[in-house]
N, CA, C and O atoms as a GROMACS GRO file, in nm:
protein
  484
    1UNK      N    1   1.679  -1.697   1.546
    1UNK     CA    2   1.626  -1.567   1.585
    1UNK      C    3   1.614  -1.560   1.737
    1UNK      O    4   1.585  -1.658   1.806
    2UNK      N    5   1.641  -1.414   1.794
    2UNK     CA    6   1.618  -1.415   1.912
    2UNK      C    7   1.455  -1.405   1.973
    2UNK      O    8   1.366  -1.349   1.909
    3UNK      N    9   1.436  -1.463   2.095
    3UNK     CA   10   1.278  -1.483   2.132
    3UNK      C   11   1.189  -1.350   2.134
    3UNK      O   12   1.066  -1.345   2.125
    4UNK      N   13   1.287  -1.236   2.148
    4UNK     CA   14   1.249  -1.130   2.115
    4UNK      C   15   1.169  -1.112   2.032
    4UNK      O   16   1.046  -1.109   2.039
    5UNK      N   17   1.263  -1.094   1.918
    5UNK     CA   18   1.198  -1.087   1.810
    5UNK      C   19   1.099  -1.219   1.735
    5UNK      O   20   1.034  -1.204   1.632
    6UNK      N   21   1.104  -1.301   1.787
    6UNK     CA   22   0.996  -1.423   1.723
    6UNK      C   23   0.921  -1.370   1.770
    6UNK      O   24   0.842  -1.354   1.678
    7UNK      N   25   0.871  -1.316   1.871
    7UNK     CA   26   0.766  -1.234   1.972
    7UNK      C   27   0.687  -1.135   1.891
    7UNK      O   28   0.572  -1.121   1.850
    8UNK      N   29   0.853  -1.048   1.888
    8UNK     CA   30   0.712  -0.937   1.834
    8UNK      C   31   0.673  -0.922   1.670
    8UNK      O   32   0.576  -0.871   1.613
    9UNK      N   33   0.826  -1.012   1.608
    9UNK     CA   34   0.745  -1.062   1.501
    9UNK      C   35   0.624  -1.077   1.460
    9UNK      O   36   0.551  -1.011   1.387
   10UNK      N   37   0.611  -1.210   1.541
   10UNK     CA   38   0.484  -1.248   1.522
   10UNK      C   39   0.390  -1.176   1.587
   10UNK      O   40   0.280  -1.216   1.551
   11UNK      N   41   0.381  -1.092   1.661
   11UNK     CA   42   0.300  -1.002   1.726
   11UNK      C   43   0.233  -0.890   1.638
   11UNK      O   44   0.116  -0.884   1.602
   12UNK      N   45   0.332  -0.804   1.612
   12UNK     CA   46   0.326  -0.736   1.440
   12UNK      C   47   0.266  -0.778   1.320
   12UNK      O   48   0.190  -0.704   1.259
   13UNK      N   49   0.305  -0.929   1.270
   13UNK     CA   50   0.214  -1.015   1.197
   13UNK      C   51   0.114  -0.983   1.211
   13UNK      O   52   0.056  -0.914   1.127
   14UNK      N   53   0.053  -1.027   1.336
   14UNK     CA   54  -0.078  -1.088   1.395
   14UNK      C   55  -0.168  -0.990   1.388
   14UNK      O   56  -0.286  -0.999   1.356
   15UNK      N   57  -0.084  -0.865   1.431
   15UNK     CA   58  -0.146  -0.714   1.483
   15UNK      C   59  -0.231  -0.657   1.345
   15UNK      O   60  -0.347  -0.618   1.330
   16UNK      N   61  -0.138  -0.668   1.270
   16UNK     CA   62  -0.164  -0.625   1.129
   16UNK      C   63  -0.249  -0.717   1.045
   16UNK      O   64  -0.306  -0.662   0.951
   17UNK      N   65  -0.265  -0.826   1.059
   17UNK     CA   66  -0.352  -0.893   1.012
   17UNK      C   67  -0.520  -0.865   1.114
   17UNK      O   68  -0.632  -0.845   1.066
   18UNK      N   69  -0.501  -0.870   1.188
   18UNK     CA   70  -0.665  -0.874   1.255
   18UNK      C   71  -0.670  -0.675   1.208
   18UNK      O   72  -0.752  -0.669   1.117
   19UNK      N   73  -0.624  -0.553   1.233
   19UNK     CA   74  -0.641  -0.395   1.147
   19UNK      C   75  -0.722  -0.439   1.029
   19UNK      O   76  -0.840  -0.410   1.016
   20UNK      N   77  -0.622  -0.542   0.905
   20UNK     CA   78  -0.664  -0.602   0.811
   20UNK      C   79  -0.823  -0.603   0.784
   20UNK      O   80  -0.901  -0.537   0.716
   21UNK      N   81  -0.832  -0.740   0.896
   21UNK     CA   82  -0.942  -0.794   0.889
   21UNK      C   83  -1.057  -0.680   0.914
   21UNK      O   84  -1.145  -0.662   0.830
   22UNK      N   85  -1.050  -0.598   1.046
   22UNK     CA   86  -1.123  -0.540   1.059
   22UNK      C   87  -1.161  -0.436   0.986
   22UNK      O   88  -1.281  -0.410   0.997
   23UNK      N   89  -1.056  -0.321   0.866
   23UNK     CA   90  -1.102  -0.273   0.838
   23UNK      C   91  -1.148  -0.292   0.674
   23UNK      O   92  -1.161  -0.210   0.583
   24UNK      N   93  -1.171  -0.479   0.682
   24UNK     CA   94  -1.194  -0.527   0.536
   24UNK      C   95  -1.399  -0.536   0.554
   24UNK      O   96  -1.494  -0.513   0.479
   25UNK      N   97  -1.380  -0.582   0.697
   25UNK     CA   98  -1.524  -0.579   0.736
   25UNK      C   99  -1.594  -0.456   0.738
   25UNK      O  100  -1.711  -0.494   0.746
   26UNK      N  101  -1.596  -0.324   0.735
   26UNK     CA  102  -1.635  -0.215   0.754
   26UNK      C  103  -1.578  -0.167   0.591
   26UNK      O  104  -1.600  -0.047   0.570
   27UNK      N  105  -1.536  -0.211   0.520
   27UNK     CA  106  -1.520  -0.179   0.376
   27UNK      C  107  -1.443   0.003   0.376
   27UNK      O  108  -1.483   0.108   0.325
   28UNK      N  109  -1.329  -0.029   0.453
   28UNK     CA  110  -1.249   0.088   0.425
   28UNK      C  111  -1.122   0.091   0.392
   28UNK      O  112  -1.046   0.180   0.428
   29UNK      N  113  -1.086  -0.017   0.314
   29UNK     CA  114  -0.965  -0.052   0.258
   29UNK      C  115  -0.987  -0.143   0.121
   29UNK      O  116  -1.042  -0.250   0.099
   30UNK      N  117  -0.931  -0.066   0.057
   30UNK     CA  118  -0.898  -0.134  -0.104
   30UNK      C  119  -0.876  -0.256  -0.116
   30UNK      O  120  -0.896  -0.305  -0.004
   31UNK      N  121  -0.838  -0.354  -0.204
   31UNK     CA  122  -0.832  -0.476  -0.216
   31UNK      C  123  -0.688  -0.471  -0.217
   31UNK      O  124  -0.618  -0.513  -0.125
   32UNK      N  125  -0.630  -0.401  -0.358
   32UNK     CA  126  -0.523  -0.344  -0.329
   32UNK      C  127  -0.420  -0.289  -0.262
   32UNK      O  128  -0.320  -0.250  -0.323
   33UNK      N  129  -0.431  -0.279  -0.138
   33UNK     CA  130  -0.421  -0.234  -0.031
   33UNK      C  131  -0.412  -0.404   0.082
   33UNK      O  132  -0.324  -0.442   0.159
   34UNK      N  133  -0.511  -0.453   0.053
   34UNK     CA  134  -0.543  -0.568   0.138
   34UNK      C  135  -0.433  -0.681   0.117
   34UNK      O  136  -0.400  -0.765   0.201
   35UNK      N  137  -0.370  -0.662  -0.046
   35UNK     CA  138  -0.306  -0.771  -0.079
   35UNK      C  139  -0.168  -0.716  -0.047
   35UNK      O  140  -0.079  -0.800  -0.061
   36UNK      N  141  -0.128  -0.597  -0.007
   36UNK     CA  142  -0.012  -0.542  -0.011
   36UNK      C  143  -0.004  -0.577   0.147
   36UNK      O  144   0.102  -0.638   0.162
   37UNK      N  145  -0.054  -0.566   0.237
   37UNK     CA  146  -0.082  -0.548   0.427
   37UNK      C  147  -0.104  -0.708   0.432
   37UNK      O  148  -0.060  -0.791   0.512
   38UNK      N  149  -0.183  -0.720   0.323
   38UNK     CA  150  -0.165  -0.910   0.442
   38UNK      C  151  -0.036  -1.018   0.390
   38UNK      O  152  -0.005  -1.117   0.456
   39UNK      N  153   0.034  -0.980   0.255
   39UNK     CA  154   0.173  -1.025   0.267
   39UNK      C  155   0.267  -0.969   0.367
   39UNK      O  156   0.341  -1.047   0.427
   40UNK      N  157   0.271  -0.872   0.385
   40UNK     CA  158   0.341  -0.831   0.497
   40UNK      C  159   0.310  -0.888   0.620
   40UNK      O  160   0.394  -0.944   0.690
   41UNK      N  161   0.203  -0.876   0.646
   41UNK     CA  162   0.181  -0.947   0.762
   41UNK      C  163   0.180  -1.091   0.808
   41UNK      O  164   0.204  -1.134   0.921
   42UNK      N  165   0.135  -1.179   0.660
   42UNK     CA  166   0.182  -1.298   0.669
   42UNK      C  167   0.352  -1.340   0.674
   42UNK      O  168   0.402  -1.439   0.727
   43UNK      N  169   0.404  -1.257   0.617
   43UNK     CA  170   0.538  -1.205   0.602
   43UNK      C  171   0.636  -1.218   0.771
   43UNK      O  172   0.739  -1.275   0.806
   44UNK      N  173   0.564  -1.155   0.819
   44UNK     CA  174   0.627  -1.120   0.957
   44UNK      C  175   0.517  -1.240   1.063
   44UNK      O  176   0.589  -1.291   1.149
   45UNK      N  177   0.428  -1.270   1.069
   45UNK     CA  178   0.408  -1.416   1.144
   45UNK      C  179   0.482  -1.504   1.121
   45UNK      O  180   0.552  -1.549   1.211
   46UNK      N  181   0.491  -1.574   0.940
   46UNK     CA  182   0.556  -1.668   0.914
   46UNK      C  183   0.727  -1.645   0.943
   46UNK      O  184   0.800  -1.744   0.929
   47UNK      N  185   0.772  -1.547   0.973
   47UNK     CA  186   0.904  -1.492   0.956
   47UNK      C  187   0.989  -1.597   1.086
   47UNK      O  188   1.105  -1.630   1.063
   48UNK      N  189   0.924  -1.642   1.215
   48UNK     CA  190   1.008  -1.688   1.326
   48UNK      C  191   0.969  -1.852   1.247
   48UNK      O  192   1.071  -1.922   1.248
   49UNK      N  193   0.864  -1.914   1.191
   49UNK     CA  194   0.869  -2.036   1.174
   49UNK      C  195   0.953  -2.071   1.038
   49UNK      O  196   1.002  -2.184   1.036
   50UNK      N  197   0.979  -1.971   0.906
   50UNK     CA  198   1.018  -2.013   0.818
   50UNK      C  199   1.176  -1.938   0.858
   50UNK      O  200   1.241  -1.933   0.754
   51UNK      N  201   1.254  -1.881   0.973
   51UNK     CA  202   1.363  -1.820   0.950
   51UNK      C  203   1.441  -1.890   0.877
   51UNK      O  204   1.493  -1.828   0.783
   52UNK      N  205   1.478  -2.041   0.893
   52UNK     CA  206   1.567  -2.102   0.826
   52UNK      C  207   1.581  -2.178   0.660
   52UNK      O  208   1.660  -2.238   0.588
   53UNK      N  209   1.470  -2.135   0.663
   53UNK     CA  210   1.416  -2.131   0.487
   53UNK      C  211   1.482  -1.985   0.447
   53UNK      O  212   1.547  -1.960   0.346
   54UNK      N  213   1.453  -1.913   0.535
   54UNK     CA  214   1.483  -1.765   0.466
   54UNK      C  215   1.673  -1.789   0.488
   54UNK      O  216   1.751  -1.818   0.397
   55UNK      N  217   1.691  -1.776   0.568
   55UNK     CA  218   1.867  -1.828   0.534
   55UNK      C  219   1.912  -1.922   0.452
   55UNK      O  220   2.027  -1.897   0.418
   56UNK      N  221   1.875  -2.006   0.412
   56UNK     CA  222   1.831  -2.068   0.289
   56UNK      C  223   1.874  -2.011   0.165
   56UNK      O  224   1.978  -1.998   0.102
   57UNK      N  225   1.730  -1.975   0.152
   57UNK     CA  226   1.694  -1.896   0.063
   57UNK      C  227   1.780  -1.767  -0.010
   57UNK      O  228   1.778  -1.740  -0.130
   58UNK      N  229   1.850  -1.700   0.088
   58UNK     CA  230   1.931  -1.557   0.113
   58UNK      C  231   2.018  -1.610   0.025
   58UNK      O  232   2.045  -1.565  -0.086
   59UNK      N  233   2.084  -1.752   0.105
   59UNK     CA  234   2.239  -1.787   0.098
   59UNK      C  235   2.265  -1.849  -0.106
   59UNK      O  236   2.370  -1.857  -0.170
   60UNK      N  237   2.118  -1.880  -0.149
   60UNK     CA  238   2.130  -1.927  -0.261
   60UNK      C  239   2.113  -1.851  -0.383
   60UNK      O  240   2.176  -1.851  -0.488
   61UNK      N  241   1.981  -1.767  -0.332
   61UNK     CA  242   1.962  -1.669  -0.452
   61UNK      C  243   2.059  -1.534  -0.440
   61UNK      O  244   2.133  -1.505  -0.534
   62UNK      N  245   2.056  -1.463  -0.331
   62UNK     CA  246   2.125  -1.371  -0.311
   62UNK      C  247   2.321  -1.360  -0.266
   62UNK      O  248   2.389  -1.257  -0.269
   63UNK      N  249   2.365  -1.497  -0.230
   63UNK     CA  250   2.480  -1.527  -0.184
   63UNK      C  251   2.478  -1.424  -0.051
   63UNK      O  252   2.571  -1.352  -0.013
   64UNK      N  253   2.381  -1.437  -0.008
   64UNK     CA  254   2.411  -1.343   0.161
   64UNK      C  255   2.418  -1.448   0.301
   64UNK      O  256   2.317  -1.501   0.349
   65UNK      N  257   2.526  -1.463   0.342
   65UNK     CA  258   2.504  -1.528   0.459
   65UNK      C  259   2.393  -1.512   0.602
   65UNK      O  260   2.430  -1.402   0.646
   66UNK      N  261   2.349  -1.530   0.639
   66UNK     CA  262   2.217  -1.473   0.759
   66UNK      C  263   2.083  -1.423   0.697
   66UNK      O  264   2.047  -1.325   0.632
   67UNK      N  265   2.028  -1.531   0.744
   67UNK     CA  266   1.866  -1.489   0.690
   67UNK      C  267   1.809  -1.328   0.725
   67UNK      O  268   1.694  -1.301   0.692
   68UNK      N  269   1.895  -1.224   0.793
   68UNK     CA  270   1.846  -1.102   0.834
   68UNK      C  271   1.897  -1.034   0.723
   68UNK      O  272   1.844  -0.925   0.742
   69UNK      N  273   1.946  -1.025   0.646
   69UNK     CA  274   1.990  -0.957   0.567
   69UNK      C  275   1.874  -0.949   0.457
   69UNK      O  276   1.830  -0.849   0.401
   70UNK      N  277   1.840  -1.067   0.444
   70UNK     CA  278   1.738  -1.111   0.357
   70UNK      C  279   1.586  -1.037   0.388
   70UNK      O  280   1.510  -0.987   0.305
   71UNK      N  281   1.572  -1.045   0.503
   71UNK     CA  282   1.439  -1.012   0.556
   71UNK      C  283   1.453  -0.833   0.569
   71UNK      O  284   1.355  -0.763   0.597
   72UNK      N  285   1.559  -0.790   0.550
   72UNK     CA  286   1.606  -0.652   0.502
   72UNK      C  287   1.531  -0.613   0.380
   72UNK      O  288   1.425  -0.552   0.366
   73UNK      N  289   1.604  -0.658   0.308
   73UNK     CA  290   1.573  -0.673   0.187
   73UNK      C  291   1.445  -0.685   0.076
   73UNK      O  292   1.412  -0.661  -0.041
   74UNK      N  293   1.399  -0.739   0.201
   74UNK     CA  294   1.224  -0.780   0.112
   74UNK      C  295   1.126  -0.704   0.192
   74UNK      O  296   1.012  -0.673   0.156
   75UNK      N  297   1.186  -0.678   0.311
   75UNK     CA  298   1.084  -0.504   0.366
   75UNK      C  299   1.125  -0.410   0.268
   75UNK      O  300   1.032  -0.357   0.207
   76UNK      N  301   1.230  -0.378   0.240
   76UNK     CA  302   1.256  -0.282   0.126
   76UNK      C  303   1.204  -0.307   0.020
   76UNK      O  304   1.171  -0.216  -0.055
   77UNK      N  305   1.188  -0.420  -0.008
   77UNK     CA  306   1.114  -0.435  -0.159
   77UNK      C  307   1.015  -0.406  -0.148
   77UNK      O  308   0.973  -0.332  -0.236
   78UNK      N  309   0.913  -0.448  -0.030
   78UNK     CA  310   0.769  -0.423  -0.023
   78UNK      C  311   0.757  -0.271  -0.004
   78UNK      O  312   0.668  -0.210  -0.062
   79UNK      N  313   0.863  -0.195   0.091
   79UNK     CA  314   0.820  -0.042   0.065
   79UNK      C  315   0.839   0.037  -0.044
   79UNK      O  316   0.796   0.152  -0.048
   80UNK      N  317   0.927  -0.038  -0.172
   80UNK     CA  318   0.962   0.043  -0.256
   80UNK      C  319   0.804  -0.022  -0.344
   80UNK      O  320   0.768   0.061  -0.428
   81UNK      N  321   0.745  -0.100  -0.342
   81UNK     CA  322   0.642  -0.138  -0.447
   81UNK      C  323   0.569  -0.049  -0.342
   81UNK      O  324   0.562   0.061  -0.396
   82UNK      N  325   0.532  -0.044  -0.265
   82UNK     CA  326   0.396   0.009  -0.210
   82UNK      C  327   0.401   0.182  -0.187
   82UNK      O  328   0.322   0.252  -0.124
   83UNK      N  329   0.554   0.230  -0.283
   83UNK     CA  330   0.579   0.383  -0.257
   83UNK      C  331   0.541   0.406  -0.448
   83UNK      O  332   0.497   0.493  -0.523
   84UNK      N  333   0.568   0.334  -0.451
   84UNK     CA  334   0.547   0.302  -0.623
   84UNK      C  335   0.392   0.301  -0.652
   84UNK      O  336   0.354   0.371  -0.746
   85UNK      N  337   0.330   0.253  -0.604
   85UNK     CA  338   0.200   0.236  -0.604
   85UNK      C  339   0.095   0.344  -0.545
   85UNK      O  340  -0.020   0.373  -0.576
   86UNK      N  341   0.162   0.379  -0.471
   86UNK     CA  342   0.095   0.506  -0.438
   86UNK      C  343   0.181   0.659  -0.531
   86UNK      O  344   0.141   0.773  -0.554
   87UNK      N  345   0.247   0.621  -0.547
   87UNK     CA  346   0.286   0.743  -0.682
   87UNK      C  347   0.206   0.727  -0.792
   87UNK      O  348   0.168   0.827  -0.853
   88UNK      N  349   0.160   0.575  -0.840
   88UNK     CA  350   0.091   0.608  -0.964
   88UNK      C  351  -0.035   0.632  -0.925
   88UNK      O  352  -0.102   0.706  -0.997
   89UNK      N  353  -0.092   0.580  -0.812
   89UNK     CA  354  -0.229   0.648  -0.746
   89UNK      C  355  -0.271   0.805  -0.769
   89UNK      O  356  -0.377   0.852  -0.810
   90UNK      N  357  -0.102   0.895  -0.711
   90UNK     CA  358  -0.101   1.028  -0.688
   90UNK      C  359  -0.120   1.102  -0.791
   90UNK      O  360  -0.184   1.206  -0.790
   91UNK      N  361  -0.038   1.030  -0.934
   91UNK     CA  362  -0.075   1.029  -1.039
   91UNK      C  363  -0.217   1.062  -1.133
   91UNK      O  364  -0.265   1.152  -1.202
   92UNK      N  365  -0.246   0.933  -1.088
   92UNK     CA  366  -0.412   0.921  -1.162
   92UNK      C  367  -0.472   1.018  -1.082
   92UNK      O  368  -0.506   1.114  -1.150
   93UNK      N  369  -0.497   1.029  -0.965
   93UNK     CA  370  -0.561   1.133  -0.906
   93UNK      C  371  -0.517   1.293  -0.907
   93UNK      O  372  -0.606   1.365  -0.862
   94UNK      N  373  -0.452   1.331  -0.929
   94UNK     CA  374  -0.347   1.415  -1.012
   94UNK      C  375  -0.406   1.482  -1.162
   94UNK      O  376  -0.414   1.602  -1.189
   95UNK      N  377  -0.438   1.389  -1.232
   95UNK     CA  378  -0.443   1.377  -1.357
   95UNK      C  379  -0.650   1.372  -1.344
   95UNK      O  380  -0.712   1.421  -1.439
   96UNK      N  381  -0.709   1.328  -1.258
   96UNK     CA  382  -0.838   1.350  -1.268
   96UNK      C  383  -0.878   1.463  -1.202
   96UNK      O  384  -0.991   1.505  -1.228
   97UNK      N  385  -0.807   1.523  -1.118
   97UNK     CA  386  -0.851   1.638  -1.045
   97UNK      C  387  -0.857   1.769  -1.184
   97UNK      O  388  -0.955   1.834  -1.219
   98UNK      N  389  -0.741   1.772  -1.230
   98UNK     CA  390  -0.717   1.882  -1.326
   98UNK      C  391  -0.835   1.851  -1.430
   98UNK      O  392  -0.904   1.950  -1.454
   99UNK      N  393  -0.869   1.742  -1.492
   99UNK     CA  394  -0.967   1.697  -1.561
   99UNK      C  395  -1.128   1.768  -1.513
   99UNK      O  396  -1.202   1.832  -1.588
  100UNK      N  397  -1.151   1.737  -1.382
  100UNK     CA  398  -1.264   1.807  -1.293
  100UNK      C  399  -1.259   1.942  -1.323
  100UNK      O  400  -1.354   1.999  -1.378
  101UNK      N  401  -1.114   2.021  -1.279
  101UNK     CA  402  -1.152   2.150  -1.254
  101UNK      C  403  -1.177   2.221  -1.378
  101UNK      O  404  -1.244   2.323  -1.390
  102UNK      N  405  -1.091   2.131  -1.505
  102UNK     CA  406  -1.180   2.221  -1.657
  102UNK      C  407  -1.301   2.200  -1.665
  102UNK      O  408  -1.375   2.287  -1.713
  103UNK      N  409  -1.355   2.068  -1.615
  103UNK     CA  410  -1.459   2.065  -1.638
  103UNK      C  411  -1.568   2.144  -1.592
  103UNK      O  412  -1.664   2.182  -1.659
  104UNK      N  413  -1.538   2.172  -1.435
  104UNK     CA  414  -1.604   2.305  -1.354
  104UNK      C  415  -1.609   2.390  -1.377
  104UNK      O  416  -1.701   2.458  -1.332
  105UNK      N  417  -1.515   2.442  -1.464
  105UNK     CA  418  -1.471   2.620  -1.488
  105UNK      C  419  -1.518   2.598  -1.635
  105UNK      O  420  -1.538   2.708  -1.687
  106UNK      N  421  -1.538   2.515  -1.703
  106UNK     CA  422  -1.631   2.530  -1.851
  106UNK      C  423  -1.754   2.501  -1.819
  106UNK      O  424  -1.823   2.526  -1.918
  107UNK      N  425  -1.844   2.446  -1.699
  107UNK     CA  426  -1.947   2.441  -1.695
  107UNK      C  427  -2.016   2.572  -1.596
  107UNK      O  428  -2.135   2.600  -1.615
  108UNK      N  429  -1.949   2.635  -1.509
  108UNK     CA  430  -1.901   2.732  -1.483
  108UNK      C  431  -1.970   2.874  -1.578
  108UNK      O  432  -2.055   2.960  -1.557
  109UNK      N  433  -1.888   2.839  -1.676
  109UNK     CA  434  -1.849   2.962  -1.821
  109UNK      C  435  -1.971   2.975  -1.856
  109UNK      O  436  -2.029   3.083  -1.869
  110UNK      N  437  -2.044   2.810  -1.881
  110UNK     CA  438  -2.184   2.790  -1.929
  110UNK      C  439  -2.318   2.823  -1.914
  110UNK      O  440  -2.416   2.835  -1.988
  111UNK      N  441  -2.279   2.839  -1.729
  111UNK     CA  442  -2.416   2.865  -1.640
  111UNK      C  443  -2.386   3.053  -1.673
  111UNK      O  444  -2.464   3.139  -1.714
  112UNK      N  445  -2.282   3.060  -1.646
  112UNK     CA  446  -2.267   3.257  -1.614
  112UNK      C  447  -2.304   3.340  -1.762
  112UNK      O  448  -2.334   3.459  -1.772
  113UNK      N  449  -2.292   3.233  -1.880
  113UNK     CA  450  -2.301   3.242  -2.031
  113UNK      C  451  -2.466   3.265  -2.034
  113UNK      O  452  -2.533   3.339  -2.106
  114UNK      N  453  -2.497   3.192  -1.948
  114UNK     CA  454  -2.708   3.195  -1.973
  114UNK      C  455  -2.763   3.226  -1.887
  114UNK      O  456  -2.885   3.214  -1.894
  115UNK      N  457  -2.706   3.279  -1.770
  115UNK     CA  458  -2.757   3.414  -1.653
  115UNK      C  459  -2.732   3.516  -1.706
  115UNK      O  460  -2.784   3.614  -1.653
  116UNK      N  461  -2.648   3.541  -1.824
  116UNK     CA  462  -2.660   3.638  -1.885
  116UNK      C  463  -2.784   3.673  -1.967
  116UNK      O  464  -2.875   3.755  -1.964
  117UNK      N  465  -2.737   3.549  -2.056
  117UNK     CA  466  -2.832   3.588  -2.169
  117UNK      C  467  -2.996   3.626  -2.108
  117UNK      O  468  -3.066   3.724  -2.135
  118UNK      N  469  -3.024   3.513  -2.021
  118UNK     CA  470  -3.176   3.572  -1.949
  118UNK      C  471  -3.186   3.718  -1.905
  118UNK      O  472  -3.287   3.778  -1.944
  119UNK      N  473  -3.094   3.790  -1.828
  119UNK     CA  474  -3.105   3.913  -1.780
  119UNK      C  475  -3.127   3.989  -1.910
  119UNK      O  476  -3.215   4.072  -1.889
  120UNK      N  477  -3.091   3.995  -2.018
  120UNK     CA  478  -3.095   4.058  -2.108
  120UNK      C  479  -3.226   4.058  -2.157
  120UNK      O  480  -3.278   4.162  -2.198
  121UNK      N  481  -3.300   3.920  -2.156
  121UNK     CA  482  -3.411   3.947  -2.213
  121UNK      C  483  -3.490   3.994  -2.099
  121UNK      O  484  -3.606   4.031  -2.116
   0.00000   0.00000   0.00000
């Protein structure tokens, strides 16, 4: 790898791991979330010391020559799980909002149902 990039590699790593940390301490990030950001980030520190594992690695499981191809590859994997994951998020939240708003508009129905009935008497 060029020094460049071992640089900001690991810079990026690093960067993203202490965000991590900090916003694990102030409790504004999911766990879920925590385990998705600190592989990545361990991901990209370890990335200039393990490059030649990852060429390795590429050349055996994947038959790809150059460990960059590889490290392609598994950023894409991590954005397609973490686009995935937030779809079924969008989902569930999706699916509880509509849940709320019957529930509002029948409790709603309920209150305007017995401001009635009182005026009457």
């Amino acid at each position: 790898m060029d020094t460049k990039q071992v640089i900001l590699s690991f810079a990026g790593g690093f960067i993203i791991l202490m965000f991590l940390l900090h916003f694990l301490k102030k409790s504004r990030i999911y766990p879920s979330y925590v385990i998705l950001w600190g592989c990545i980030g361990i991901f990209l520190v370890f990335m200039p010391i393990l490059s030649d594992y990852y060429r390795y690695f590429a050349k055996l499981v994947f038959g790809i020559n150059g460990g960059d191809h590889f490290i392609y590859i598994a950023f894409l994997g991590f954005l397609l799980l973490y686009t995935f994951y937030l779809t079924v998020k969008m989902c569930t939240l999706t699916s509880q909002m509509s849940r709320l708003i019957s529930t509002i508009s029948v409790l709603e129905s309920q209150q305007k149902d017995l401001s009635e009935s009182k005026n009457i008497l």
